[in-house]
NUGUVO-369053 format. One record per residue: residue number from 0; residue in three letters; chain; z, x, y of N, C-alpha, C in turn. Coordinates in steps of 0.001 Angstrom, whole numbers, plus 500000, padded with zeros to 6 digits. Layout:
BEGIN
   resi   resn   chain       nz       nx       ny      caz      cax      cay       cz       cx       cy
    NUM    ALA       A        Z        X        Y        Z        X        Y        Z        X        Y
...
END
This chain:
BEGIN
   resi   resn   chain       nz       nx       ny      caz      cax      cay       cz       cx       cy
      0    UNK       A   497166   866349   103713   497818   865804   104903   498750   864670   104499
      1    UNK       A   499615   864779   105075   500923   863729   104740   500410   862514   105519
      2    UNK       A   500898   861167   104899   500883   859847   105705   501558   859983   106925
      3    UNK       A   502559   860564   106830   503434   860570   108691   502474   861404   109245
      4    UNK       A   501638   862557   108964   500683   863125   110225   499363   862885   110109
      5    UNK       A   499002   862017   109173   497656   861205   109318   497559   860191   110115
      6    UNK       A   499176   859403   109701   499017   858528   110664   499552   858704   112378
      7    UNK       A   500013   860040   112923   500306   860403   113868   498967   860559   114573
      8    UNK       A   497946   861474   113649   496501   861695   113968   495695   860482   113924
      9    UNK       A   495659   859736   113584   494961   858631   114085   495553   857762   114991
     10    UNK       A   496835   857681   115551   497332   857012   116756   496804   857592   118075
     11    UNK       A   496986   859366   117781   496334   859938   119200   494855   859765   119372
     12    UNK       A   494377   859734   118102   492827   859755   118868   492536   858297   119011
     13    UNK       A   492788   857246   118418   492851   856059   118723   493177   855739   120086
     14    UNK       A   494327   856619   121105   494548   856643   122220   493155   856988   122998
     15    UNK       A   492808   857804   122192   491783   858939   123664   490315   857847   123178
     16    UNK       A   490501   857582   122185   489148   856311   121840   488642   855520   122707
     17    UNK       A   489928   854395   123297   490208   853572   123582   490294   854020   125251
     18    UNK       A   490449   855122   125222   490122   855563   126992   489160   856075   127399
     19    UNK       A   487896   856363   125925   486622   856357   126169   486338   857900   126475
     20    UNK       A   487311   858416   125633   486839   860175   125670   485551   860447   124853
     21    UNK       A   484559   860396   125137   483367   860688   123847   483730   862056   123020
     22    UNK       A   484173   863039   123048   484803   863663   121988   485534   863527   121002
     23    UNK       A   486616   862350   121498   487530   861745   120931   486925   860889   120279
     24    UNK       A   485798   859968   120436   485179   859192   119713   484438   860193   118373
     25    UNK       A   483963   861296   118741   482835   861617   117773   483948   862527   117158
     26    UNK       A   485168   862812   117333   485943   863550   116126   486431   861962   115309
     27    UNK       A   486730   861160   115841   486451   859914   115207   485749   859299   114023
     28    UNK       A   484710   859377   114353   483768   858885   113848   483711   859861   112634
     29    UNK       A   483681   861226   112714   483658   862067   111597   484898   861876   110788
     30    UNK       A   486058   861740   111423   487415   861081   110149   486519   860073   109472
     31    UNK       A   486359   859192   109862   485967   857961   109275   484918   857850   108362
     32    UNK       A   483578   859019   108124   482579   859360   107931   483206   860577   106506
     33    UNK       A   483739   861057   106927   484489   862103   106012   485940   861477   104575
     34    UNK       A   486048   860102   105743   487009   859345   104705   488173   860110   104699
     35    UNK       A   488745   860494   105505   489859   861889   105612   491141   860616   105795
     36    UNK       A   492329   861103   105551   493781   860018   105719   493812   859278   107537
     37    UNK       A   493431   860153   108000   492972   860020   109398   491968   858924   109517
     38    UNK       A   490595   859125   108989   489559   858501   108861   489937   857013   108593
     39    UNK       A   490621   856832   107258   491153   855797   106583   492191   855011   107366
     40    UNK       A   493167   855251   108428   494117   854791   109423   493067   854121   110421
     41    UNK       A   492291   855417   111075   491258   854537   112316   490622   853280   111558
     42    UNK       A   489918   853350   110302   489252   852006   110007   489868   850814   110137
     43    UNK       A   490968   850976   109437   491814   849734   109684   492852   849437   110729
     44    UNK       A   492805   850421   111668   493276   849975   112818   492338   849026   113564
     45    UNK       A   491015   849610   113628   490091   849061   114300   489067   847584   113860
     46    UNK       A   489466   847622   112360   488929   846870   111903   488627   845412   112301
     47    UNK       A   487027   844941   112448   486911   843569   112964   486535   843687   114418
     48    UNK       A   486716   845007   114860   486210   844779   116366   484905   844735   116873
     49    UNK       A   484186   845050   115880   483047   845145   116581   482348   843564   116814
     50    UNK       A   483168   842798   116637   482585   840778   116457   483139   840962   117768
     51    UNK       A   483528   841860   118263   483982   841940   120100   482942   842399   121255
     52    UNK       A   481889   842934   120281   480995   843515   121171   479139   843016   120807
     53    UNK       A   478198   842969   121457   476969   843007   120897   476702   843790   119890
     54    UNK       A   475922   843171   118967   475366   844387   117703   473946   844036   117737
     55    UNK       A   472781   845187   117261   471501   844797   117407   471094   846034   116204
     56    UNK       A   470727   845184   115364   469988   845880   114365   468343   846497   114607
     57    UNK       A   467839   847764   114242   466578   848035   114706   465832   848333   113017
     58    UNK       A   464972   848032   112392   464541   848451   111124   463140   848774   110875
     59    UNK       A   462477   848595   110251   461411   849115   109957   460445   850464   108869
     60    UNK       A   459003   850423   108569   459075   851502   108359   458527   852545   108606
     61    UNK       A   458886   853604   108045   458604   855403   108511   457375   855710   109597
     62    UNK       A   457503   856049   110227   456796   856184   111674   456071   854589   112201
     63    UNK       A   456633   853925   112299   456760   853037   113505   457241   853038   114644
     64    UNK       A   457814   854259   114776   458634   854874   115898   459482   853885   116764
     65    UNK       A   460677   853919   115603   461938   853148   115946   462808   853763   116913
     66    UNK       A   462608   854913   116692   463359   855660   117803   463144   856345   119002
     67    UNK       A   461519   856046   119148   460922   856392   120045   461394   855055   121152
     68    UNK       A   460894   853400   120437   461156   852194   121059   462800   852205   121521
     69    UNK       A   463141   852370   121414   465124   852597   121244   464910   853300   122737
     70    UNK       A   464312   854620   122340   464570   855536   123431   464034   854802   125303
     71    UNK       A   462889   854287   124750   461708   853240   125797   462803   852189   126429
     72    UNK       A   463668   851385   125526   464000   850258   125544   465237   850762   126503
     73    UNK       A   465967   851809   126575   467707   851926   126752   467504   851628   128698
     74    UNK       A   466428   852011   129279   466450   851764   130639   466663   850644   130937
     75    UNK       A   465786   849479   129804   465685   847790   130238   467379   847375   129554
     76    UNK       A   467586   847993   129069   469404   847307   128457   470281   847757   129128
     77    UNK       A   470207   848524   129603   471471   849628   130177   471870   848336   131736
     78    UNK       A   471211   847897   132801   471665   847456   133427   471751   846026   133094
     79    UNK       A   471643   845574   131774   472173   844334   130863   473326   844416   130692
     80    UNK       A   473594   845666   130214   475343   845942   129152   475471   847155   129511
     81    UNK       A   476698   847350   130198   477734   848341   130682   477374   849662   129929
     82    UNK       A   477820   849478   128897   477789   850855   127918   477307   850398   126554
     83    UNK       A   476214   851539   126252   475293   850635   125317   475908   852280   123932
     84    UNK       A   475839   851774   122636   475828   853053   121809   474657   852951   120669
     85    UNK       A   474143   853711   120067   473158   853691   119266   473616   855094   118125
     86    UNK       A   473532   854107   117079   473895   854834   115665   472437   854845   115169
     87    UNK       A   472544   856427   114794   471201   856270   113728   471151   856835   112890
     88    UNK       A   470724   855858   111384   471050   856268   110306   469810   857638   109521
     89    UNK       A   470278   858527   109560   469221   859769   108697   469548   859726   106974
     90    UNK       A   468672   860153   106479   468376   860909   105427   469514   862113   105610
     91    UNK       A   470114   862159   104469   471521   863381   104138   470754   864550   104068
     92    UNK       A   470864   865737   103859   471076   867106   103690   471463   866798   101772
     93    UNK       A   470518   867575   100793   471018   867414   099582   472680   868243   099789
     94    UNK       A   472460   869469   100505   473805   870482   099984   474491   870142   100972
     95    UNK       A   474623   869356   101976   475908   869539   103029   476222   868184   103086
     96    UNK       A   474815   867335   102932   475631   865909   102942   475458   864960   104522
     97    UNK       A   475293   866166   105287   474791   865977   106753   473425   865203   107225
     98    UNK       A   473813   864417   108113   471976   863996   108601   471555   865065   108972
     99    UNK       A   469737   864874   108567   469065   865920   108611   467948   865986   109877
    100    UNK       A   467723   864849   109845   466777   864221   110728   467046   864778   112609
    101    UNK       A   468361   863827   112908   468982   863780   114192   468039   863419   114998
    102    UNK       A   467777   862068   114890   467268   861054   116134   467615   860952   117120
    103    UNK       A   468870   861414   117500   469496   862077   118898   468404   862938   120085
    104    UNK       A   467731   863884   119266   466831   864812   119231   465400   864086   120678
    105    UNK       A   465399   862809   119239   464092   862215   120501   465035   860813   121694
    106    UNK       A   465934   861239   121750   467221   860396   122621   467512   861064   123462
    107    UNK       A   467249   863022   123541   467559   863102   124488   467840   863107   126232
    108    UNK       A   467007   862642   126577   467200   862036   127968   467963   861376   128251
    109    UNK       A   468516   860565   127382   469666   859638   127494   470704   860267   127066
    110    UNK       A   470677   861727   126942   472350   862015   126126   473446   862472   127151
    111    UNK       A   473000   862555   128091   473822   863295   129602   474447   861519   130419
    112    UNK       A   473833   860599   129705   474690   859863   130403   475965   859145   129656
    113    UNK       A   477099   858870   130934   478393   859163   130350   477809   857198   129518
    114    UNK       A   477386   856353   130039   477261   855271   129250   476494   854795   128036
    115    UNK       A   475929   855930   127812   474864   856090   126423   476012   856762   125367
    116    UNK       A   475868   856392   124430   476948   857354   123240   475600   857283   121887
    117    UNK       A   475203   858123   121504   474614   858756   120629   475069   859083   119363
    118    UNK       A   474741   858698   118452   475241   859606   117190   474813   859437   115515
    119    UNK       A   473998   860359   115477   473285   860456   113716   474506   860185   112670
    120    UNK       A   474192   859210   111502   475013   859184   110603   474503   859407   109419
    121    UNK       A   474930   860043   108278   474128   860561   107208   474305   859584   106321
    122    UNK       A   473251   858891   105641   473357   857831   104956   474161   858485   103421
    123    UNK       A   473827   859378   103131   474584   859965   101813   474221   858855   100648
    124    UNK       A   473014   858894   100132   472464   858446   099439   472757   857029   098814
    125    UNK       A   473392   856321   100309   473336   854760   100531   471788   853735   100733
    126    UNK       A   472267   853096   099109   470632   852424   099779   471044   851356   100810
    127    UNK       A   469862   850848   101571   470383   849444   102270   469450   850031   103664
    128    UNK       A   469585   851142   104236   469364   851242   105546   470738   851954   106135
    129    UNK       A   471524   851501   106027   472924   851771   106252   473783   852819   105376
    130    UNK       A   474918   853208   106243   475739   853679   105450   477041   852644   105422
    131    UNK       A   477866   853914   104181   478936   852969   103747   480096   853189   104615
    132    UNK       A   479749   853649   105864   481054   853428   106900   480081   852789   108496
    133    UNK       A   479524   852694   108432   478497   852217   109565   479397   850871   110064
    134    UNK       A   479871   850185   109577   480498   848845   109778   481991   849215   110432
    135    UNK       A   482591   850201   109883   483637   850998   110398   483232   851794   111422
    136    UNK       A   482443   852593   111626   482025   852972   112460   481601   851914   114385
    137    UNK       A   481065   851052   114208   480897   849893   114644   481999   849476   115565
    138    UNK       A   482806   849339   114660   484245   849330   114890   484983   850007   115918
    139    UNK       A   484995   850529   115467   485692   852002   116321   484510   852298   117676
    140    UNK       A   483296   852249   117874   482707   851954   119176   483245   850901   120324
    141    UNK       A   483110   849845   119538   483808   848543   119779   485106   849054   120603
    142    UNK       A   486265   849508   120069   487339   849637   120483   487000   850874   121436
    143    UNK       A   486157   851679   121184   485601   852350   122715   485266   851715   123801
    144    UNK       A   485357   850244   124114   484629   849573   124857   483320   850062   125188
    145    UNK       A   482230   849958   124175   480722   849720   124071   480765   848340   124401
    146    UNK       A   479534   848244   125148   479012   846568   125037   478303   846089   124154
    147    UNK       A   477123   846847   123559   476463   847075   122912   476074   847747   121788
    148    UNK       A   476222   847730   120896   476260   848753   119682   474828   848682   118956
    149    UNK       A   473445   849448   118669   472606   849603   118308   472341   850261   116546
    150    UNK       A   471928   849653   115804   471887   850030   114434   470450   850477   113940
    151    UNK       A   470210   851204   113883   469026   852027   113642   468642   852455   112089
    152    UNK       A   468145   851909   111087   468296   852088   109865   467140   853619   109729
    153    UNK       A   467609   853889   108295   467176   855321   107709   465937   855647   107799
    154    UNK       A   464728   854387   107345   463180   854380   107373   463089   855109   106542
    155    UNK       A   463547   854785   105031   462792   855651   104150   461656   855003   103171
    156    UNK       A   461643   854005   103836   460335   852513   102745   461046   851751   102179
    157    UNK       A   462359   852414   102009   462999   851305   100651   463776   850058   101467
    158    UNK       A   464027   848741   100492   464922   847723   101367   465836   848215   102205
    159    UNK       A   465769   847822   103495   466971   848464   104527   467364   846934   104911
    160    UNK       A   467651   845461   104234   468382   844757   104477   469487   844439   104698
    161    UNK       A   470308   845373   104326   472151   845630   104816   472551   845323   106215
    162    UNK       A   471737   845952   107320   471402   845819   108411   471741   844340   108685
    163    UNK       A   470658   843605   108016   471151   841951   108477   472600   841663   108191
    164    UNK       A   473583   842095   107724   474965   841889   107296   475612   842480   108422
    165    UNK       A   474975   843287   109165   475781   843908   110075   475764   844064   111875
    166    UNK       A   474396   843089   112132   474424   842882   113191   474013   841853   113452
    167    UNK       A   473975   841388   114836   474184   839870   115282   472588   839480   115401
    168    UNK       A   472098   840538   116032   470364   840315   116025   469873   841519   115484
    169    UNK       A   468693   840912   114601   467831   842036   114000   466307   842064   114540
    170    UNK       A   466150   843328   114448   464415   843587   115109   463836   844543   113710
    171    UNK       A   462886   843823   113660   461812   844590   112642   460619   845533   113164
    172    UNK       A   460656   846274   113211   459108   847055   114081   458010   847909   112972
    173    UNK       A   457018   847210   113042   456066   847688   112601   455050   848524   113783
    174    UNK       A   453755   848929   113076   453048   849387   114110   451634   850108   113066
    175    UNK       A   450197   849889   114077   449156   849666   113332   449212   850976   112233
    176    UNK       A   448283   850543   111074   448263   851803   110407   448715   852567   109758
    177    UNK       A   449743   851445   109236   450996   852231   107982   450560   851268   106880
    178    UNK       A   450552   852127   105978   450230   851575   104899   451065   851070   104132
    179    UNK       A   452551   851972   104255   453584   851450   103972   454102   849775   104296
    180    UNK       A   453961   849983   105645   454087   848629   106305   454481   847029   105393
    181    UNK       A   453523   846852   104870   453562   845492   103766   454039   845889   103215
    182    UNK       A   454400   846744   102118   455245   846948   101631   456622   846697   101620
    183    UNK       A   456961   847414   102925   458350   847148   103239   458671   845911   103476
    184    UNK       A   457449   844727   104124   457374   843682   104221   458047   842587   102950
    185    UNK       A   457095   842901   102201   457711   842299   100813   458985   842635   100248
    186    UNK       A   459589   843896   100575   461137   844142   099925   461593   843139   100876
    187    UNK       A   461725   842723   101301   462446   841835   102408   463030   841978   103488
    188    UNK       A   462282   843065   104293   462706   843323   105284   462542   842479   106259
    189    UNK       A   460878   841504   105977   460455   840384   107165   461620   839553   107268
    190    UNK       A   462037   838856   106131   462975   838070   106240   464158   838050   107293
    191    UNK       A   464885   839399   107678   465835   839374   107958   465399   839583   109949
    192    UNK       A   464284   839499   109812   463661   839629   111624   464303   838248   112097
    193    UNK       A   464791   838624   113445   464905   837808   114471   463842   838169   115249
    194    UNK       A   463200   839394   115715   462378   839730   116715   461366   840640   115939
    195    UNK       A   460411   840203   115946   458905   841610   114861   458301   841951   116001
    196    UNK       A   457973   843111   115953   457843   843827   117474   456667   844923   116422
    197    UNK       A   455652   844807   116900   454175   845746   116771   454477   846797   118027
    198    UNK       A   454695   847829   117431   454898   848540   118450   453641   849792   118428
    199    UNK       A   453384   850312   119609   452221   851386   119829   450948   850556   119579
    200    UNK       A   451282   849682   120756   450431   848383   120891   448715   849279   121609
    201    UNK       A   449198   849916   121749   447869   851226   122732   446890   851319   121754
    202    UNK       A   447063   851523   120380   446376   851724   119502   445167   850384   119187
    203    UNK       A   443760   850925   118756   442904   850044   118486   443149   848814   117291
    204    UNK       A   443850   849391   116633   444192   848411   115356   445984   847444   115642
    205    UNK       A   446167   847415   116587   447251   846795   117178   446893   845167   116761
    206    UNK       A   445922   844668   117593   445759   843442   118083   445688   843254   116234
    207    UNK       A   444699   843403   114894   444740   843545   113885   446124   843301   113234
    208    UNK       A   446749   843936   113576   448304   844147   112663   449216   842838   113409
    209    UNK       A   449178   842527   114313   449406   841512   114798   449331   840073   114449
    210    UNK       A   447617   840342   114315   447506   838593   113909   447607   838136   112417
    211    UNK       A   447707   839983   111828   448232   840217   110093   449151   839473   110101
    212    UNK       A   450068   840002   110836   451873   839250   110623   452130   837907   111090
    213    UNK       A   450603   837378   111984   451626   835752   112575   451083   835284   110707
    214    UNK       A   449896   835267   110340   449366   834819   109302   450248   834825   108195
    215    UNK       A   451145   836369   107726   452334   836287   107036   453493   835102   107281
    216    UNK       A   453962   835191   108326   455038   834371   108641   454161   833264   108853
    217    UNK       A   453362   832435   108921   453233   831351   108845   452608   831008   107126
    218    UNK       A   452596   831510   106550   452432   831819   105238   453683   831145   104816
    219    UNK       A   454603   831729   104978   456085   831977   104136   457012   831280   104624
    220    UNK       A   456299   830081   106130   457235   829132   106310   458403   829638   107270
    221    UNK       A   457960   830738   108165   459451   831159   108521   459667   830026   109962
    222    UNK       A   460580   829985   110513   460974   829207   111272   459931   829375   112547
    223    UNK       A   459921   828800   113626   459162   829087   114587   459966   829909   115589
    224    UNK       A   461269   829659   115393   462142   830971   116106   461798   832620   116625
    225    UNK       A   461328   832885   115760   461364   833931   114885   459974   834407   116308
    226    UNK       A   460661   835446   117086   459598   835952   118193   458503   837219   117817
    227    UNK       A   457442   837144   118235   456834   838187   117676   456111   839167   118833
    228    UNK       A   456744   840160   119356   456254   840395   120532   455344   842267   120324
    229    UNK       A   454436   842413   121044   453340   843769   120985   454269   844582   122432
    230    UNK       A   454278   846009   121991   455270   847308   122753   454424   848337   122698
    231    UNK       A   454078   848610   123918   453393   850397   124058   454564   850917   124898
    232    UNK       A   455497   851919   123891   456217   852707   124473   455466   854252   125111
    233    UNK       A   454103   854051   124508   453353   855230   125466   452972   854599   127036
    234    UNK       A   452428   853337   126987   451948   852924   128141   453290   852143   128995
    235    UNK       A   454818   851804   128099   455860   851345   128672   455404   849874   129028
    236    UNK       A   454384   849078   128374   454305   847840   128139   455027   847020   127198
    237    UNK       A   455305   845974   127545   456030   844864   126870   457961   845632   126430
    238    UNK       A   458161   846356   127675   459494   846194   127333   460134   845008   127851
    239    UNK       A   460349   844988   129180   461003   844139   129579   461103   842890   128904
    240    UNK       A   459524   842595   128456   459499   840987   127655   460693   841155   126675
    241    UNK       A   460716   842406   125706   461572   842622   124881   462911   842572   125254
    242    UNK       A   463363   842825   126247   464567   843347   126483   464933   841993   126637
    243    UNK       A   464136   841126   127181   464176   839427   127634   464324   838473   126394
    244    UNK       A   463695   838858   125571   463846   838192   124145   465563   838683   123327
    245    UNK       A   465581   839753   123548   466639   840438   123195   468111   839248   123576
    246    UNK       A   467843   839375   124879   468993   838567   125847   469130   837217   125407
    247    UNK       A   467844   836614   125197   467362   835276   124563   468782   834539   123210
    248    UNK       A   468283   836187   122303   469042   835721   120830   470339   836067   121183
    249    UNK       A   470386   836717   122259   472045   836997   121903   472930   835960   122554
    250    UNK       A   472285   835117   123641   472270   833793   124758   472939   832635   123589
    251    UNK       A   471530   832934   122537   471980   831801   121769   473384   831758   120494
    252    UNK       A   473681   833199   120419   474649   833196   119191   475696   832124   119689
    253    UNK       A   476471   832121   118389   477718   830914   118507   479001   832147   119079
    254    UNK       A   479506   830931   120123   480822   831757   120895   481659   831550   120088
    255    UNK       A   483079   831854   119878   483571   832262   119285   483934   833444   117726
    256    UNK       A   484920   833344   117568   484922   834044   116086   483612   834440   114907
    257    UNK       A   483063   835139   114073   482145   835317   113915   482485   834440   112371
    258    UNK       A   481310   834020   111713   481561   832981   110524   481964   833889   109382
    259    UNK       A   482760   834355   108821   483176   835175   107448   481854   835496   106644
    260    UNK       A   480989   834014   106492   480301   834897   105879   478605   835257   106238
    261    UNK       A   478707   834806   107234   477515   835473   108056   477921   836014   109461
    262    UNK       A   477217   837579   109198   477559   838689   110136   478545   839450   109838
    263    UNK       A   479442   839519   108827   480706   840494   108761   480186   841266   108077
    264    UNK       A   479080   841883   107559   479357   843193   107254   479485   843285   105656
    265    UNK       A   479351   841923   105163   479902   841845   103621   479530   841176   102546
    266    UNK       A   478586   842237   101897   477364   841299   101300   478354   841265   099501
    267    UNK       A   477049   841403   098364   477711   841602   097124   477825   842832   096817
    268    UNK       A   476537   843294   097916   475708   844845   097094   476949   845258   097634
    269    UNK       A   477644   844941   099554   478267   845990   099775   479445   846051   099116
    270    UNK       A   480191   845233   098526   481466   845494   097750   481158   845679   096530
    271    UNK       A   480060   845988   095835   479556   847028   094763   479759   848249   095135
    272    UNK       A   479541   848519   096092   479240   849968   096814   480720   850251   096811
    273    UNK       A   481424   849595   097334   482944   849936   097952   483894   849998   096719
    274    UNK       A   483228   849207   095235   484216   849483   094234   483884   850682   093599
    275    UNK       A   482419   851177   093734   481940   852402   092912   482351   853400   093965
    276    UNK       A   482778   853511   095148   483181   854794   096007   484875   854609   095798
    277    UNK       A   485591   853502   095505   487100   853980   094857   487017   854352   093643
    278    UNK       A   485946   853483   092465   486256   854249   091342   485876   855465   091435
    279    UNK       A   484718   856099   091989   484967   857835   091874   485879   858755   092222
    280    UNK       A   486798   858051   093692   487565   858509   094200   488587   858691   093228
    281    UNK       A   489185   857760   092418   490190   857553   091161   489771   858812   090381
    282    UNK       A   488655   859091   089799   487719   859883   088672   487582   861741   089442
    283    UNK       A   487779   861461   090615   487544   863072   091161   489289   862920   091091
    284    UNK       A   489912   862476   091315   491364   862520   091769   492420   862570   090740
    285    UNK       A   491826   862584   089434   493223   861829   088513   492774   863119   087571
    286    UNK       A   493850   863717   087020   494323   864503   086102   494430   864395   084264
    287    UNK       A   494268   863107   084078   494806   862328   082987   493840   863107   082148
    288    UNK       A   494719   863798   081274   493794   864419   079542   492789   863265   079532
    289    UNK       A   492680   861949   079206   492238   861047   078733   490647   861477   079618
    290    UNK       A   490246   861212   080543   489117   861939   081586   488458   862898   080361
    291    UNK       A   489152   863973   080710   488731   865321   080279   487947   864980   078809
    292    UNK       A   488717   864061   078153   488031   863921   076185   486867   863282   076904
    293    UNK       A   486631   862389   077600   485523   861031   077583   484330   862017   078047
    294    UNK       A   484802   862840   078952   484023   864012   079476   483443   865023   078327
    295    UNK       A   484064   865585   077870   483793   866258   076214   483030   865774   075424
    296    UNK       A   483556   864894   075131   482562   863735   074155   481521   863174   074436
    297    UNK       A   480578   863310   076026   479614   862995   076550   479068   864199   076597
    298    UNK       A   479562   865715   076981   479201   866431   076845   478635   867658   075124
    299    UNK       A   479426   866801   074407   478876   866458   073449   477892   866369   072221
    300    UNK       A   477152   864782   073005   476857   864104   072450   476993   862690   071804
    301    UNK       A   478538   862727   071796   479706   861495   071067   479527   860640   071747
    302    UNK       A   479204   860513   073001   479139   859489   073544   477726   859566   074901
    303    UNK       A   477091   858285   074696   476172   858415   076088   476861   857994   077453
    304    UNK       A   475882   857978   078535   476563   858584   079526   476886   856791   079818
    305    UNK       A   476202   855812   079306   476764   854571   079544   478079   854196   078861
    306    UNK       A   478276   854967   077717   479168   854913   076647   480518   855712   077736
    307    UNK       A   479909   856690   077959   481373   857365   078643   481559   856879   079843
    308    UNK       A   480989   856235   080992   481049   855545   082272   482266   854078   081285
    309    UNK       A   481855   853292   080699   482334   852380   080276   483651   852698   079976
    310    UNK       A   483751   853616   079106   485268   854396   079176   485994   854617   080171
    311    UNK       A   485456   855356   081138   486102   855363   082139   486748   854590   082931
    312    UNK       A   485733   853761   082983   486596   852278   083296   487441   851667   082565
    313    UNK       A   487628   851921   081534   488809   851176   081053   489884   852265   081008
    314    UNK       A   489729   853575   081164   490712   854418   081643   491586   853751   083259
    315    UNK       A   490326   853635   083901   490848   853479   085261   491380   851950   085898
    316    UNK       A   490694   851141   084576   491895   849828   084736   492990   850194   084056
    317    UNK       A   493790   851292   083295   494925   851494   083033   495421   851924   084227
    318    UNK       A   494781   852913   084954   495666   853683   085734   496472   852862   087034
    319    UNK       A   495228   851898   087127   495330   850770   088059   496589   850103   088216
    320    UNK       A   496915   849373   086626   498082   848437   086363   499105   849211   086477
    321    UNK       A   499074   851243   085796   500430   851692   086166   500544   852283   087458
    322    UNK       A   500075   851857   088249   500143   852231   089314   500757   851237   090049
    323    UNK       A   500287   849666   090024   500922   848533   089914   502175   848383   089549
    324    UNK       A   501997   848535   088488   503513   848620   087993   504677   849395   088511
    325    UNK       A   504452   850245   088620   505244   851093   089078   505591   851136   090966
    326    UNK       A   504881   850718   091412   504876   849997   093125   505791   848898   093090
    327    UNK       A   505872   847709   092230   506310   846602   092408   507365   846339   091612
    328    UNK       A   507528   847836   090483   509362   847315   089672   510265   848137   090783
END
């Protein structure tokens, strides 16, 4: 696709975005997800908008039923904030690359309404919780006029702290009887709670897991801020409190502009991430004999695969400067 009809294609749907076509949003969202010339125009058209709208991080781990609480919770938010959206991050598909999961699935009751916007994103073997367009993605809701934008991490046990980089309030949800649980605790997921929410409070070992976690956090010094509230989304207890606490942190954020470097979206890991997805892009894309030997020679033997990665990079800081070069004589 040429720049004049990539960028023609991302002006129109940017139109129908912005007038809140949900089709138009979710062919959207897939440019952007797909990284297509299209994809790449919407990001940076949109870029920065979502410091325009609420963001609420949801984390935790593997059956704590994050998306069950999400699903519980959207009645008590919905007449809070106009139009609420909820991204949720799955586990990829090894061969397609696709979320596999589709948390949509247990959302559906909420998918027929025109102010709910829904939509699975395939983490594509992003650690963090997140993916590496989720922040772009965000974005581009934002300029949908969402009020609310919901971040739902992967739940696969591993650190899903990225999340805190990317929304304004974070909720941690545990729930009795995971063994996992502490675990995830210690990668540092507690840390990044604004709200720890025991959820499937119905259960006998609730009150237990509960007074586990004030004992943690008062352990580790965390602030007294830091709310800790019990949720039976079977019995539909302790939402409202939640939804009330919710309102609480977002009452208190600072008005104006968001601080550069807390809340944008922009940690170290993530511009690690963002230089290793151009350098491959460079490495699938470039032709240069020079590739092909470093490739040979690893294939080989001549070289290990740290030996030939290292190469590469200094292939691709050449290509860099003549590329430079050649832009600016």
């Amino acid at each position: 696709m040429t720049g004049t009809r990539a960028g023609s294609d991302a002006a129109s749907l940017l139109k129908a975005v912005r007038d809140r076509d949900p089709l138009a949003v979710a062919r959207a969202i897939t440019a952007i997800e797909n990284r297509t010339a299209a994809g790449t125009e919407l990001a940076v058209a949109v870029r920065g908008r979502a410091s325009l709208c609420r963001t609420l991080g949801v984390t935790g781990p593997p059956g704590a039923g994050k998306s069950s609480l999400i699903n519980a919770l959207l009645p008590e938010l919905l007449p809070r904030y106009r139009r609420v959206a909820i991204l949720t991050v799955d586990p990829s598909s090894p061969i397609s690359g696709g979320a596999v999961l589709g948390d949509r699935v247990r959302m559906a009751a909420h998918s027929a309404n025109p102010d709910v916007f829904i939509r699975s994103l395939a983490a594509r073997g992003h650690l963090g919780g997140v993916t590496r367009t989720t922040r772009s993605v965000m974005d581009l809701l934002a300029a949908a006029d969402m009020d609310l934008v919901i971040v739902e991490t992967v739940g696969t046990g591993q650190s899903e702290v990225e999340v805190a980089n990317l929304t304004d309030v974070k909720i941690v949800i545990c729930a009795p009887g995971l063994g996992d649980e502490m675990q995830a605790m210690k990668a540092g997921v507690l840390e990044i709670a604004d709200l720890l929410v025991v959820n499937k409070a119905d259960l006998p070992d609730a009150a237990r897991t509960a007074t586990h976690l004030k004992a943690m956090l008062h352990h580790r010094g965390h602030d007294e801020r830091r709310s800790m509230l019990s949720v039976s989304t079977l019995n539909q207890d302790g939402l409202k409190a939640l939804g009330d606490a919710i309102d609480v942190r977002f009452a208190g954020l600072p008005s104006g502009p968001p601080d550069a470097a807390v809340g944008g979206g922009i940690s170290r890991s993530t511009l690690a991430q963002d230089v290793a997805d151009a350098a491959a892009a460079l490495v699938l894309g470039t032709s240069d004999p020079r590739l092909a030997t470093i490739i040979e020679n690893m294939a080989q033997g001549r070289l290990s695969r740290h030996e030939g990665a290292t190469a590469a990079l200094g292939l691709l800081t050449d290509l860099v400067a003549s590329l430079e070069a050649r832009t600016y004589s």
